[in-house]
C-alpha positions as CSV (number, residue, x, y, z in Angstrom):
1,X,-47.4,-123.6,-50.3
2,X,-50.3,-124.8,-52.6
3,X,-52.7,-126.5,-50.6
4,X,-53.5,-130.2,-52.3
5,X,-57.0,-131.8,-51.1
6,X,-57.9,-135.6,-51.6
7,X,-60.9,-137.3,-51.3
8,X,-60.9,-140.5,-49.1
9,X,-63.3,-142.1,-51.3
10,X,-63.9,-144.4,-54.6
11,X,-67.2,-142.8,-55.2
12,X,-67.5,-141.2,-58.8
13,X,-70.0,-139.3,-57.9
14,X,-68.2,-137.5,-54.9
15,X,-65.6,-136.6,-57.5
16,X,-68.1,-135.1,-59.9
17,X,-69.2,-132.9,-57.4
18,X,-66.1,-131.4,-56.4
19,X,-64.9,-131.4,-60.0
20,X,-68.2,-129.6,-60.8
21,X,-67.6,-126.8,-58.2
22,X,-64.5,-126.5,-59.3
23,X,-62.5,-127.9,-56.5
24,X,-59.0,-129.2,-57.3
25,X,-58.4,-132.8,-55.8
26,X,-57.3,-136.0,-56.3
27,X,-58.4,-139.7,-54.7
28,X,-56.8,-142.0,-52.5
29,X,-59.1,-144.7,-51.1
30,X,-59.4,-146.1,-47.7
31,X,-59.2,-150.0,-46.7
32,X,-61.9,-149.3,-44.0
33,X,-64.2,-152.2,-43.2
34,X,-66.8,-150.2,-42.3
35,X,-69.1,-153.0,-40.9
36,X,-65.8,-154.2,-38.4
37,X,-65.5,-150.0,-37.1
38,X,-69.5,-149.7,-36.9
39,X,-69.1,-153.1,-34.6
40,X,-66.5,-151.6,-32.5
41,X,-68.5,-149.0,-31.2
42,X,-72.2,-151.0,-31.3
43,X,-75.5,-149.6,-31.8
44,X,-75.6,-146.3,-33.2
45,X,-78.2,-144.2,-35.1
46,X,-77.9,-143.6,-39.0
47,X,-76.3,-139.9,-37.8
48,X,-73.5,-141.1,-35.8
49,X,-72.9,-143.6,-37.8
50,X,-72.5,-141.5,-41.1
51,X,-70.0,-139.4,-39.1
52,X,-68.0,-142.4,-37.6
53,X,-67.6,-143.9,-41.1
54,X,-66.4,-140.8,-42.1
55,X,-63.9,-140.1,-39.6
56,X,-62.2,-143.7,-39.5
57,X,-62.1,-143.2,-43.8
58,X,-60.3,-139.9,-43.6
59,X,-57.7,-141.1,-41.0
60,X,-57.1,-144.0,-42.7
61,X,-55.8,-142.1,-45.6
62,X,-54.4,-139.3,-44.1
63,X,-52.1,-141.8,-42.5
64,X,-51.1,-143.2,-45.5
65,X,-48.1,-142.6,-47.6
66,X,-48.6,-139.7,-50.0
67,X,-50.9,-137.9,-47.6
68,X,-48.5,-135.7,-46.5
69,X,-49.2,-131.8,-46.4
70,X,-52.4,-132.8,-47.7
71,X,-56.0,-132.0,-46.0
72,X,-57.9,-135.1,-46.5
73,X,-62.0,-135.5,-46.7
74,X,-63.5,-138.9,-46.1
75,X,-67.6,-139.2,-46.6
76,X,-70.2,-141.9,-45.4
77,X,-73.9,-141.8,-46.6
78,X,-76.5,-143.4,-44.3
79,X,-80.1,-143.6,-45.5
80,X,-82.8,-143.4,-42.2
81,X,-86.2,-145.4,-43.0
82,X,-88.2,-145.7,-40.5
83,X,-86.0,-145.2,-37.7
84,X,-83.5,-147.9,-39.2
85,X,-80.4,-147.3,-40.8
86,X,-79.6,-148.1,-44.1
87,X,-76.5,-148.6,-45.8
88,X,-75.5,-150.4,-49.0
89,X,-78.5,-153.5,-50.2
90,X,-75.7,-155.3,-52.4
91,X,-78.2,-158.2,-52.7
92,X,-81.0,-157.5,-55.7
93,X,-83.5,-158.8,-53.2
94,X,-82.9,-156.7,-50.1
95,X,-82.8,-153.2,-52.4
96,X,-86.5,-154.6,-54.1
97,X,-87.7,-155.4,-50.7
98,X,-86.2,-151.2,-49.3
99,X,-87.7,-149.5,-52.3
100,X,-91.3,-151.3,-52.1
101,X,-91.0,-149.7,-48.7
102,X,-90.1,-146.5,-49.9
103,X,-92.6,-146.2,-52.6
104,X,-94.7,-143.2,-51.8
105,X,-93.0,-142.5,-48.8
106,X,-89.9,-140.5,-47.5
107,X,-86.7,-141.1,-45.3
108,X,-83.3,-138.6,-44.5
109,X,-80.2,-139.1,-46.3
110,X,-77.0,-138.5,-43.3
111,X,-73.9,-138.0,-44.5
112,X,-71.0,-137.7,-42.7
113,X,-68.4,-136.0,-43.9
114,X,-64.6,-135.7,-41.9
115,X,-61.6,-133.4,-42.5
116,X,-57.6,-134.2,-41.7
117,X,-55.4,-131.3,-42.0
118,X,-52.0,-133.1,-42.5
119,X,-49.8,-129.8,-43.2
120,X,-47.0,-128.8,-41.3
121,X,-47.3,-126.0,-39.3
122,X,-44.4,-124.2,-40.4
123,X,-46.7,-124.8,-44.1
124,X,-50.1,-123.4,-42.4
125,X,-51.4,-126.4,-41.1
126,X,-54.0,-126.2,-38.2
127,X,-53.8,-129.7,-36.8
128,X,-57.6,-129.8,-37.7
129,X,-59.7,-133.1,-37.4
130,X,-62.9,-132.0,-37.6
131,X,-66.3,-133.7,-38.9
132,X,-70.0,-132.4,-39.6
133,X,-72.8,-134.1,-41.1
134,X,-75.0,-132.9,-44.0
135,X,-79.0,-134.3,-44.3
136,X,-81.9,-134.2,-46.3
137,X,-85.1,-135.5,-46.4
138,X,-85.8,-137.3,-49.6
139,X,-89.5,-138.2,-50.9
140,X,-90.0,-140.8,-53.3
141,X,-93.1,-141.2,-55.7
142,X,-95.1,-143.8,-56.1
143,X,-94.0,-147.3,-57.9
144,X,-95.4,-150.1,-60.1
145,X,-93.7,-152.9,-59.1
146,X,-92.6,-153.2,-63.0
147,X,-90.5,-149.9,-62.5
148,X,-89.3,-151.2,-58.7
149,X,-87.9,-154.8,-60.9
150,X,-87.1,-152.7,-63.7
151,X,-84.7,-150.3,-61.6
152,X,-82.9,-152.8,-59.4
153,X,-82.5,-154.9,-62.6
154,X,-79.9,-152.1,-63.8
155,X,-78.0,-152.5,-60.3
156,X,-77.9,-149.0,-60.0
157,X,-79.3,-149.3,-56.6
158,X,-77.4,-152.4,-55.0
159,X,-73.8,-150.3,-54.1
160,X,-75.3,-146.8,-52.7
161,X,-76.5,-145.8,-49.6
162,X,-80.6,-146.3,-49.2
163,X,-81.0,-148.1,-52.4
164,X,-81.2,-145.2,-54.8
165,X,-79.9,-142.7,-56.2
166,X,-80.7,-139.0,-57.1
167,X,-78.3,-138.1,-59.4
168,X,-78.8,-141.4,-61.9
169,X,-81.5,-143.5,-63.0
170,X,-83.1,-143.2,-59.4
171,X,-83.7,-139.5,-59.8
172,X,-87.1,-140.2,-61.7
173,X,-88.6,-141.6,-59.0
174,X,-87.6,-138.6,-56.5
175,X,-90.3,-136.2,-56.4
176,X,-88.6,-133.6,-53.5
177,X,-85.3,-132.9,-51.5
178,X,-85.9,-130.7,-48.0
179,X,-81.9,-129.8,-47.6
180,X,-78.8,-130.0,-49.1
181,X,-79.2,-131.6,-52.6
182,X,-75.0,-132.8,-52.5
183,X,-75.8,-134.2,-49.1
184,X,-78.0,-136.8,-51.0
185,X,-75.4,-137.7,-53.9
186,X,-72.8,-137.7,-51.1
187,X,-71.1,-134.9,-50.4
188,X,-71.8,-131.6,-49.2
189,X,-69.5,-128.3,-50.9
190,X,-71.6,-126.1,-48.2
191,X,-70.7,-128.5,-45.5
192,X,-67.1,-128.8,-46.8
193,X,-66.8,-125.0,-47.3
194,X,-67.3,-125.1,-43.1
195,X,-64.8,-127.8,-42.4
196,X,-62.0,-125.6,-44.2
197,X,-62.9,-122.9,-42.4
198,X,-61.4,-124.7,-39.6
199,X,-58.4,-125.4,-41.2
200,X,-58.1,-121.4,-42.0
201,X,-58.5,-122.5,-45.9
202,X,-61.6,-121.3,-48.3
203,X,-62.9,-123.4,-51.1
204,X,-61.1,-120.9,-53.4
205,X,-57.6,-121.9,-52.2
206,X,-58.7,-125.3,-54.4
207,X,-60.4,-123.9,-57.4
208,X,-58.9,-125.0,-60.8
């Protein structure tokens, strides 16, 4: 039987990068409220967080109708400044107020990714419901405040994790990556490569 993956997640850029490695999938997004799951389980660091978002996204959907026989990958990118964690600004302010922070400075990109093996055994399946999380330390170059106004103006930064982005309009003002490069856009192939393993699948069972 043809294995069948779906990403648990609107993100376009996610998409690209499996579509760019070649990875045969299709979407189905969760209804997660992330905020109400992260307040279930109270304080956590941007690491455990990444991972619980994650998880509760890729049950979510491989719990919903057309999931089955399917092995389902949910994602969740948490930026850590500073010791805080940061998730999505959505406010113009609070983004100009993160990058000014950033300007010259550095923080870790977490994200969390989680895998649902939904297949029957008698089809292969493993029962796997496994998770990892993929980081990289991002450095950021110096901005004018112009280019700071100029960039949140776009609202490129308000939906995405940290208040940037590297594969966009953000990517000028990144000057280095120390890890996984698809970790920062949101999804790691290396990572998910490992998670497969699990479920006794390769990345090659879902090339085009």
């Amino acid at each position: 039987m043809t294995s069948h993956l779906i990403l648990a997640s609107a993100s376009p850029a996610r998409t690209k990068v499996l579509t760019d490695a070649g990875i045969s999938h299709s979407v189905l997004v969760s209804a997660v409220d992330e905020d109400a799951v992260a307040a279930q389980y109270g304080p956590l660091d941007a690491f455990d967080t990444s991972l619980l978002l994650a998880r509760a996204k890729a049950e979510a959907v491989a719990s919903a109708d057309g999931s089955e026989g399917a092995l389902v990958i949910g994602c969740d990118s948490i930026f850590e400044f500073d010791g805080e964690a940061h998730g999505k600004p959505w406010e113009p302010e609070i983004a100009r107020a993160r990058i000014r922070r950033m300007s010259g400075s550095f923080g870790v990109l977490h994200t969390g990714h989680w895998l649902v093996d939904t297949r029957d055994v008698s089809d292969g399946g493993s029962g796997a419901t496994v998770g990892a999380v993929a980081s990289a330390s991002v450095h950021f170059a110096q901005l004018t405040d112009d280019e700071i106004d100029a960039y949140v103006a776009t609202g490129e930064p308000l939906q995405v994790a940290g208040s940037f982005t590297i594969d966009g309009l953000g990517g000028a003002f990144i000057t280095r990556v120390d890890g996984d490069p698809h970790a920062v856009i949101g999804l790691s192939v290396s990572t998910l490569r490992g998670l497969l393993a699990s479920a006794n699948l390769t990345v090659m069972d879902f090339w085009v």
